[in-house]
N, C-alpha and C positions, 0 to 999 in steps of 0.2 A: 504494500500500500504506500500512494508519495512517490512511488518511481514513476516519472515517467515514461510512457515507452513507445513514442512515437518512432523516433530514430531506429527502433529494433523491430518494429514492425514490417516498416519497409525492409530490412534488410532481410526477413521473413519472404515478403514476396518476392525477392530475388532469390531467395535460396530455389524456392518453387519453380521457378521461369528457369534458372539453371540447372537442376534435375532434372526438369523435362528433355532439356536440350543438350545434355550430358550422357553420352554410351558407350557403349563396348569399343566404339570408333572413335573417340572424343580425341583431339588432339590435346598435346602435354600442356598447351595456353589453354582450352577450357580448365582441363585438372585445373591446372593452378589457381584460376579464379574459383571452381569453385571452393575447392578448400581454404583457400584466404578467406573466405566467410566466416567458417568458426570463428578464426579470431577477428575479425571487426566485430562478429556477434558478439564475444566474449567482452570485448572491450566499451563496444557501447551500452553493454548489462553493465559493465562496472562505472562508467562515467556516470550514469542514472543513479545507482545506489550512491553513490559518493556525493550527488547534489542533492537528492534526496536527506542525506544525513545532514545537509549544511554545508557543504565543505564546496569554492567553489570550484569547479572542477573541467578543462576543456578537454573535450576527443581533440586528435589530433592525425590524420593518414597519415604511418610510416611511408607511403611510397610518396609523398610529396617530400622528403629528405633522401631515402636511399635510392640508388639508381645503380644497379649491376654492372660491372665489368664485364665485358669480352673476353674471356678465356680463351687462349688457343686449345684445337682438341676438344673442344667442350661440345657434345650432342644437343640436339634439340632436347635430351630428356634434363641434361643437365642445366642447360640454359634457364629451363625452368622451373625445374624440380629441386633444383641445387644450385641456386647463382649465388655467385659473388659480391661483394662489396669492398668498394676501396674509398675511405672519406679522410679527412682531416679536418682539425676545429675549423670551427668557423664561428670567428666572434659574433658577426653583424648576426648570426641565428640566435644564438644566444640572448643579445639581449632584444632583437623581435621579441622571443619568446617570453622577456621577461618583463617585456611592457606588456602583453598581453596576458598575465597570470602568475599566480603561482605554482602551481598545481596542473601537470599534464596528464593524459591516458593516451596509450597509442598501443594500437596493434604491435603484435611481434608478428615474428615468421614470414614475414610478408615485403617486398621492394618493389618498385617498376623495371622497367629496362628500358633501355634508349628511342625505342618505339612509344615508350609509355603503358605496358602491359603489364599485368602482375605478373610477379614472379616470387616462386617460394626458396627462401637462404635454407633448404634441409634440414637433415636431423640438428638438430641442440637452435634450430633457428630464433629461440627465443632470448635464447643467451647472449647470437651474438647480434641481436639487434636493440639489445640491452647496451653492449659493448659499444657497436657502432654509432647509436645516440648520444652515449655518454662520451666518446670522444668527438663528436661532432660538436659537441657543446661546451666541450673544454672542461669537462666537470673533474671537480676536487676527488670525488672516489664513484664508482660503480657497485653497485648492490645487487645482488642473484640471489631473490627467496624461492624456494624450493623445498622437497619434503624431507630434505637432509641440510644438517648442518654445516656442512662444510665435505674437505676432504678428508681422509682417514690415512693413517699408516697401513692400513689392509683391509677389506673387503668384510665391513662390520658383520655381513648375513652371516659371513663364513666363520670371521672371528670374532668374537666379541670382547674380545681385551685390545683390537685395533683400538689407536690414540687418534684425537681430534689434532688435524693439523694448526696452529694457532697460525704461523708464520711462516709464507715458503718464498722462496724467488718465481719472477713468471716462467722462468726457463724451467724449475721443477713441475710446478703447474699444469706445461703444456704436453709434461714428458706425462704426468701421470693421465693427463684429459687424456691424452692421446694411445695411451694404454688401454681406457676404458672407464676412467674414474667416471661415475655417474654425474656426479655433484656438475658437471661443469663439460662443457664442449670445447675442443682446444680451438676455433675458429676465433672463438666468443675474446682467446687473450691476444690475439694477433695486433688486433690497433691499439690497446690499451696498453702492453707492451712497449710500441713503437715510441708514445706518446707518454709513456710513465705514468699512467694513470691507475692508481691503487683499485685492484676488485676485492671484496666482502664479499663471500660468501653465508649467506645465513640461512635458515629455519622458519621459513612461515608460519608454525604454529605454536614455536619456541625460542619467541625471541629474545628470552635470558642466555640463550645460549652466546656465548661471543662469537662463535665461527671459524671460518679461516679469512686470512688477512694474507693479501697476495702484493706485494709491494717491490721497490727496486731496491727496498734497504735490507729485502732478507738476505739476500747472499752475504750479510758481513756474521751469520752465525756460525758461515765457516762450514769444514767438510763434514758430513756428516751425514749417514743412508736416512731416507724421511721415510719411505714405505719399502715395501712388498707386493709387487704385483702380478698376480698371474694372468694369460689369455689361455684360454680353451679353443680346441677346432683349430688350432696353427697347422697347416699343410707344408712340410718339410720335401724338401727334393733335391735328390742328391745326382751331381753328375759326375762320372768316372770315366776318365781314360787315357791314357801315356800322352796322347796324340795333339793332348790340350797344352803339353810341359813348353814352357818358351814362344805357343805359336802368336805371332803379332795378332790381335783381333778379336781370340776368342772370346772374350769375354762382352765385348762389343756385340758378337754374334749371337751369343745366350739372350741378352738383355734385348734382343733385336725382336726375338721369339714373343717375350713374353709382352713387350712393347704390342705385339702384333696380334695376340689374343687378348690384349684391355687386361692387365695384370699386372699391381706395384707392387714390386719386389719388397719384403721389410729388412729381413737380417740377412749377410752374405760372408761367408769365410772361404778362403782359399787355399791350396796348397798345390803341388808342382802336379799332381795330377786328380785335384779333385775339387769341384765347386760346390759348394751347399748352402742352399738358399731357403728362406721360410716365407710363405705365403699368410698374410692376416685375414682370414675371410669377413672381418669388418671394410677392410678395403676394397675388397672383391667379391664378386660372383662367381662362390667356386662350386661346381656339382660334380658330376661325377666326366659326364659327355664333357666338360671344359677339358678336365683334368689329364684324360685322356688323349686329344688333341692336340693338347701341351705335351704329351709325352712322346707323340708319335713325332712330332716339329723338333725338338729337344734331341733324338733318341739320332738323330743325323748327325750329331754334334758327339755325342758320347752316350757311352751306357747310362741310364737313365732308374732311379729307384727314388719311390713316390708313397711318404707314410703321413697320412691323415690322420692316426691317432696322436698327436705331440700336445704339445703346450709350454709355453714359456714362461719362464716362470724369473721376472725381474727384481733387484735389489737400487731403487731410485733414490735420488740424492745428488747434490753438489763435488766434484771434485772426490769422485771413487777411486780415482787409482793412486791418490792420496792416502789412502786408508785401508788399500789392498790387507796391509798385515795386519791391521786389526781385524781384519773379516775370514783370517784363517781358521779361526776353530768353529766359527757357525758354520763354516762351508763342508766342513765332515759330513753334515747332513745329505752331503750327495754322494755317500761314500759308497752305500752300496745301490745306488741306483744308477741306472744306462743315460751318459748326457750325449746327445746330438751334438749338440753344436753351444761354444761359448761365445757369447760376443759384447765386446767393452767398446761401448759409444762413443763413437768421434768429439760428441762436446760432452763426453766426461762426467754422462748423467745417470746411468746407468750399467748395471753388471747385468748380464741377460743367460738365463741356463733355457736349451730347450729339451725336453723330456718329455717321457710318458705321461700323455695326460693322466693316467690313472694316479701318478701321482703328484700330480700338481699342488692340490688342498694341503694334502698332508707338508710336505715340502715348505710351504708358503707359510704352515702355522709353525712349525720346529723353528723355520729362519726369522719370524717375529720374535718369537719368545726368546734366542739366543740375541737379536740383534737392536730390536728397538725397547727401550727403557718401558720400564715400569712407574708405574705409580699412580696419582690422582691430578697430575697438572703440576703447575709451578714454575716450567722454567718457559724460555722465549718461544720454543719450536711444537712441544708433544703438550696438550691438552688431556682433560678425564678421557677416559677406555667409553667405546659406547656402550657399556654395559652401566658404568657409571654414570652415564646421562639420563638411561633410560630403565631404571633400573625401576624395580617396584619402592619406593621409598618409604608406604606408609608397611608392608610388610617387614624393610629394614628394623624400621624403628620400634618394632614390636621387641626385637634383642634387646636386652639391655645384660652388659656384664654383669656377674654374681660378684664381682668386686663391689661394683656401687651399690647395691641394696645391701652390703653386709658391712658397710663403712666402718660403723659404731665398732664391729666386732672385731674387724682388724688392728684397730687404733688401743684395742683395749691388748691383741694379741703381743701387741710391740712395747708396751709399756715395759720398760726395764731394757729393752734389745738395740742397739743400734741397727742390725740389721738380720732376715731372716725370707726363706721362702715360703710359704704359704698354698696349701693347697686345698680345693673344691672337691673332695671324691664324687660329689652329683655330676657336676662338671665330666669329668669321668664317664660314670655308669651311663648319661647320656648320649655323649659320642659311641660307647663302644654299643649300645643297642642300637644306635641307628644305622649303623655296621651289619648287626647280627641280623637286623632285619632286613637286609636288603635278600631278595629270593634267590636270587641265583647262584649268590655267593656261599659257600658251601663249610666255610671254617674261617674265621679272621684270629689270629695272632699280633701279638702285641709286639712291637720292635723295640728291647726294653735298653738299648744305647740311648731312645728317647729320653730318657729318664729311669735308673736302678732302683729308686725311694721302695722297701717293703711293703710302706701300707699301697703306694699305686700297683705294684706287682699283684698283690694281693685281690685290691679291688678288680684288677681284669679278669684274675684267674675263677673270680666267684659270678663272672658274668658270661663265663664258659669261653673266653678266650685261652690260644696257646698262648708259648711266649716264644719270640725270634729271638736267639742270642747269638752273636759275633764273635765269640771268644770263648774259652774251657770255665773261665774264670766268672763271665757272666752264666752262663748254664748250672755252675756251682749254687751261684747266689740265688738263682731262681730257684732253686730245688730247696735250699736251706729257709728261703722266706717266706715261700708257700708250702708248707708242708702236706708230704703226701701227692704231691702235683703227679702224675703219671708221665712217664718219661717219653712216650709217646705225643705227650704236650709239648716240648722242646724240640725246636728248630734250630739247628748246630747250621751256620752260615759263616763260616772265618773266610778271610780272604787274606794269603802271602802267610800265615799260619806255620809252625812248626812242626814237623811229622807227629813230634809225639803227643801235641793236641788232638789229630787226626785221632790218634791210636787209640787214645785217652777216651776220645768220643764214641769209637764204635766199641769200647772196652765197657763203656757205660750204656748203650743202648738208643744213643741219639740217632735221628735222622741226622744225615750230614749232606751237605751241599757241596760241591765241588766245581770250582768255577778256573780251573787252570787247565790243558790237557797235559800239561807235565808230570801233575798229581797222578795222570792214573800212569803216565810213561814211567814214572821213577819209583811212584809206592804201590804201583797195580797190585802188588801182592795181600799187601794189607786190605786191603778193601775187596779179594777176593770173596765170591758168593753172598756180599752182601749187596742192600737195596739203597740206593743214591739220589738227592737230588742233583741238576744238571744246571747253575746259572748259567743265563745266555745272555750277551750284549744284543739288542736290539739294531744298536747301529748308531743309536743317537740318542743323547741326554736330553733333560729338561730339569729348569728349577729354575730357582730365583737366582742364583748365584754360579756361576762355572766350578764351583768350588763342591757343590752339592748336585753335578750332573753327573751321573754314575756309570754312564753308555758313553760308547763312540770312544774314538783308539786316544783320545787324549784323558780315557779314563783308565782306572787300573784293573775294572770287576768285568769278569765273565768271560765268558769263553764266546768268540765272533763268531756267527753265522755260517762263515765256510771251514770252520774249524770240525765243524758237527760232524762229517763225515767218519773225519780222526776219532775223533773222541769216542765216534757208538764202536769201531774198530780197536780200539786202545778196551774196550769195556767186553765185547765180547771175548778178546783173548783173554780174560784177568775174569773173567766169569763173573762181570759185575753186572746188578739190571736197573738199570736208569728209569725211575719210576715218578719223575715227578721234574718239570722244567719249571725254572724261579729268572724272572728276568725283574731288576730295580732301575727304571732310569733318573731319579733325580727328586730332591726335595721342594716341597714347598708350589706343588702343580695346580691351577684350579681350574683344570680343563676335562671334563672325562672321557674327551677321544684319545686323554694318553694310555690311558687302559685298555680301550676298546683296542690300539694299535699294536700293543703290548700284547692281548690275546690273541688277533689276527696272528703277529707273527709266531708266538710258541707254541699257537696250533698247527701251525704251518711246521714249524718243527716237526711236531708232533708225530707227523703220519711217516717221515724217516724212523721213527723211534716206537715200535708196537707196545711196548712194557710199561709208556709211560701212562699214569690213570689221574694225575694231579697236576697244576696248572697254577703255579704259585705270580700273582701277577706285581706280589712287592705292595710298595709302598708308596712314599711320598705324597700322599693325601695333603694337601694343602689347605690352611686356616686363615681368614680373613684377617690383616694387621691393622685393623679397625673398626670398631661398631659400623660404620655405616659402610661397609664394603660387603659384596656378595660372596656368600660361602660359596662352596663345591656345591655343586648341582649334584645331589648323590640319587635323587629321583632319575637325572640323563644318565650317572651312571649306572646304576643297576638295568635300566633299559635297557644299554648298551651290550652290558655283559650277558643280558638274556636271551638276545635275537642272534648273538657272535654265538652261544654256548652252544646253539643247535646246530649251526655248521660245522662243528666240530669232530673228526672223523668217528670218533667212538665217545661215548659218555667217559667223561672227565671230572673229578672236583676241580672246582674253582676258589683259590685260598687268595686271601690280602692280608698283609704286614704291614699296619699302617705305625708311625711312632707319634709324633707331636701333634697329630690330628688328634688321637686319644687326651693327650697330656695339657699342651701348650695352652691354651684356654681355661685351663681349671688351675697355672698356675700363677702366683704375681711374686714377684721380686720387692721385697721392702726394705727400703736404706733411710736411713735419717742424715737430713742435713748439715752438712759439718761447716762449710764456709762457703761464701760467697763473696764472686769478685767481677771489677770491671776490669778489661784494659784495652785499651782504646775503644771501637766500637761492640767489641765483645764483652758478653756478657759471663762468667760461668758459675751454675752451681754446683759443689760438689757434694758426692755424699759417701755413708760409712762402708762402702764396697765399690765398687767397680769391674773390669772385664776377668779378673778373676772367678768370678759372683754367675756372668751374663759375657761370655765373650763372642756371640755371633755378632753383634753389630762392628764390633772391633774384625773379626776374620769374615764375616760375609756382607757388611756393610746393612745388616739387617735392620730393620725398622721396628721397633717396641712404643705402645703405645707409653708414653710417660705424664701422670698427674702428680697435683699436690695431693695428696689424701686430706690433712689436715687441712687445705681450705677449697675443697673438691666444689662448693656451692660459689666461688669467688673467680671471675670472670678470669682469662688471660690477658694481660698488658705487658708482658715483656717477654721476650726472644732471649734466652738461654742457652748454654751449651751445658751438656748433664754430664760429670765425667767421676772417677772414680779417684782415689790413693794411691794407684799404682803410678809408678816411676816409671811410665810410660807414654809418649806421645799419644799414641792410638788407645788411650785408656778412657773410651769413650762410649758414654752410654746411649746416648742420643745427642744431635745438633738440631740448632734450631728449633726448640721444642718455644711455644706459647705457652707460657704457666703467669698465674699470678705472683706475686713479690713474693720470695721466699726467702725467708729465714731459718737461723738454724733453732734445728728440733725440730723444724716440719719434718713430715714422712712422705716420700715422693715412694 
């Protein structure tokens, strides 16, 4: 009601009068007109509502500003289906436009051409005729709302710990648009670029969100990879033959083919007798009859071999080959998968792998979680994860720690103590039955290196957890604190061990794990006739820390994947029976395709191995390092492990070995404050312990949530550094922490 809607009526009876006289025969100038429709439709619905509210508001015809270039090459379908634009400010528009208003609306997607015909600027047309206005008019920044916030370090659907890009250069921008990043069409930065004109990225229905910010001052944050990209459907094609070595032309000749069948080449490597080129099928119309006739054209030139199942899978960012040596240990990830083809971008913007699409996803989530930072935001470049944007919040806020409703109880526990640790057994028996009740998991055990404490051993063992122990001396302790525990409860897992541990354990009747094949090369005899677990390296680690990634050859545990052969070989001469594979890649994970990928593979073992009946898939269960951050999805994982169990050659148990999933939440760390100091703009407090006490954030840079207890109700106003007594630089408990004034005798 109040809108007017004369102007969208008539545009109504033209739509009519143009479907009638729109067919199967229409030329590419009808198309165009009529789908310019929607949008003047859409545009003149919105001039209406906007005057209607008050506001006052002018339509304006995009094709009275843009006007298409002449392409060379360019078909009649392009001409119109896909033109061009090429503008530059123009003052005198500008301020036309600003004696006539404040406030414009105007069609996107839409131009004339030199004739004066519509024509449609293609896919992302909205973007860049957002772009092309706003340089037209000289404007201070460009804005793009849309139903995403911006750009992402990875493909949010796929990962949900992708970070919001806050800051990138246009040259990263154009490399990710052009990759496939939704948020944004690379046409849309070409004249904004030219012209240094800042694009925003934002959120039509979230406008708290900041966005991304695309400007010419990003490139001074220096080298640095911003995403992870993969494409699907990349058509790979490889040309082979002596005949191509030294000849003048060939390669002129190749690109002459593909010139000649309407095909842009993307990625091309060379060698003295071999060419291999990648086909984007966003670029191209590629079917099977193209593919074919390319091969037959091609196949006169050299032997010719043509694989459609690839994908590539890229590492984007500012000056890569800067940073080549920091990017060796995430690139293990490809250790044991088949790469086509590598190739490192002339301007320097990207590393590109191309591979099995089948493993694309996986690939793309290992090289995130090894390469791009963690956390909730804070510095110039990575924003919140989209899980943290979009997360259920009024669900979050339902947690509240059993720290803070037991305040009172604490502060009474510490009365007399400078310092002590503090434990929740509910804390405990909670995690571990949400464990026990997952369905498909068939036994969970306790990793008790998490923490040795009796009464926690205790509390697991009465919740019908085993216990994992690492060592002769942990499996002791577990036997003497839980007494009566059945020794059948005890998981013997040592790694680099000393024989007569080994002996020690099959003298005492543990399961034992053996993750070297030298063990069975050098002590086969001892472990003659009896029954063995088998860890296996996956191939590649995960966690928060490199420190805490347990897979892949820069680790120490397990026996690799093409070792297996050996190993069932070393075990039938020694008359051993491998009854149970255990693979751990890393702590601190809150993703449950790491498990799912972890079963895949030591099923996959599996069917070399007929003896084995157990499927131990580890640990590393990972805890949220803040009330308002999301746990482990333990609902995706037990799905996961449900629908995997049934592919599984033969019925198997399925065991997990979680440690500080169980523990780390039921415990707090209490120090009281000893002194506090400023110097220069630092602030520090200290208190009665330190990395002695608490030494992950000191060796993995770990995050611990830090409060005042004694003034938990009193706001934060100062920025702290929290560190300890030891006679150590790194004897640190947290930086940067917000607490209010602290004095000593508070209890942090």
């Amino acid at each position: 009601s109040g809108v007017e809607l004369a102007s969208i009526e008539v545009l109504f009876d033209e739509l009519a009068k143009r479907m009638q006289a729109t067919g199967a025969g229409s030329s590419e100038a009808q198309t165009a007109e009529l789908l310019a429709l929607g949008e003047r439709l859409s545009s003149r619905l919105g001039e209406a509502i906007l005057n209607a509210a008050g506001l006052d508001c002018h339509w304006l015809d995009s094709r009275e500003l843009l006007c298409s270039a002449d392409l060379p090459r360019s078909g009649s379908r392009g001409r119109y289906l896909a033109a061009a634009c090429e503008v530059e400010p123009d003052p005198a528009l500008a301020r036309s436009m600003a004696d006539r208003g404040r406030l414009f609306i105007l069609p996107g997607f839409i131009a004339r051409n030199r004739a004066g015909e519509t024509v449609l600027l293609g896919r992302g047309g909205s973007d860049v005729s957002a772009a092309l206005i706003g340089t037209l008019l000289g404007a201070e920044r460009v804005e793009i709302l849309s139903d995403v916030p911006g750009l992402f370090s990875a493909d949010p659907r796929r990962i949900p710990a992708a970070r919001l890009l806050k800051n990138i250069s246009y040259r990263e921008a154009l490399e990710l648009a052009a990759m496939g990043a939704k948020a944004l069409h690379p046409r849309a930065l070409l004249p904004l670029r030219k012209y240094r004109i800042p694009l925003w990225l934002r959120q039509t229905s979230r406008p708290d969100i900041e966005g991304t910010k695309i400007t010419p001052e990003a490139h001074e944050h220096g080298a640095q990879v911003k995403a992870i990209v993969a494409r699907k459907r990349i058509t790979l094609i490889s040309l082979e033959g002596l005949n191509m070595w030294q000849q003048v032309g060939f390669l002129a000749d190749v690109f002459g083919v593909f010139r000649d069948h309407g095909l842009s080449v993307d990625l091309v490597s060379t060698s003295e007798a071999n060419v291999t080129l990648t086909l984007d099928p966003g670029a191209n119309p590629i079917d099977a009859t193209t593919l074919n006739r390319l091969a037959t054209d091609l196949g006169r030139l050299a032997q010719v071999d043509i694989n459609t199942e690839c994908a590539s899978v890229s590492l984007v960012g500012l000056g890569i080959r800067t940073i080549l040596h920091r990017l060796g240990p995430a690139l293990e990830v490809f250790e044991q998968r088949r790469i086509f083809q590598v190739s490192q971008a002339a301007n320097d913007l990207n590393l590109t792998f191309v591979v099995e699409a089948r493993h694309a996803d996986r690939l793309v989530q290992q090289l995130h979680q090894q390469i791009i930072p963690g956390g909730v935001g804070g510095d110039q470049v990575f924003g919140p994860s989209w899980e943290a944007l979009f997360r259920d919040d009024a669900a979050i806020a339902t947690r509240t720690a059993w720290w803070r409703t037991r305040r009172d109880a604490l502060l009474e526990v510490m009365a007399g103590r400078d310092a002590a640790y503090v434990y929740d057994l509910a804390s405990v028996r909670t995690a571990a039955r949400a464990l026990v009740a997952l369905p498909a998991v068939d036994r969970v055990l306790y990793s008790m290196k998490a923490n040795p404490h009796p009464e926690l051993l205790r509390c697991v063992a009465a919740e019908g957890l085993g216990i994992e122990c690492v060592s002769l001396a942990e499996a002791r302790r577990a036997q003497a604190e839980v007494p009566g525990i059945p020794v059948s409860e005890l998981l013997f897992t040592p790694n680099f061990a000393p024989r007569s541990e080994y002996r020690a354990a099959l003298a005492a009747g543990l399961t034992v794990t053996i993750d070297n094949p030298w063990i069975l090369e050098h002590w086969g005899a001892d472990f003659s006739g009896r029954e063995v677990f088998l860890r296996l390296d996956p191939g590649s680690g995960l966690g928060h820390h490199k420190m805490v990634r347990t897979a892949g050859s820069n680790a120490k545990f397990g026996v690799p994947l093409g070792d297996l052969e050996r190993v069932a070989r070393l075990a039938r001469a020694h008359e051993v029976r491998i009854v149970g594979l255990h693979a751990h890649t890393g702590s601190g994970i809150m993703h449950p395709d790491n498990w799912h990928r972890t079963l895949g593979t030591l099923g996959e073992a599996a069917r070399e191995l007929p003896e084995v009946r157990t499927i131990d898939l580890g640990g590393g269960l990972g805890v949220p390092d803040r009330d308002s951050d999301l746990p482990l999805d333990l609902a995706a994982l037990g799905a996961g492990i449900t629908a995997l169990k049934k592919e599984l050659a033969r019925p198997m148990a399925i065991w997990l070995e979680p440690g500080r999933f169980l523990v780390a939440q039921a415990g707090v760390l209490m120090a009281r404050v000893t002194q506090v100091k400023g110097k220069a703009e630092m602030r520090y407090v200290g208190v009665a312990t330190g990395m002695n006490s608490l030494i992950r954030p000191a060796l993995y840079g770990a995050w611990h949530e830090i409060v005042n207890l004694s003034r938990l109700d009193q706001p934060g106003d100062r920025v702290y550094n929290v560190v300890g007594p030891i006679c150590e630089t790194g004897d640190i408990l947290g930086l940067d922490r917000l607490l209010p004034e602290c004095r000593e005798g508070d209890l942090l």
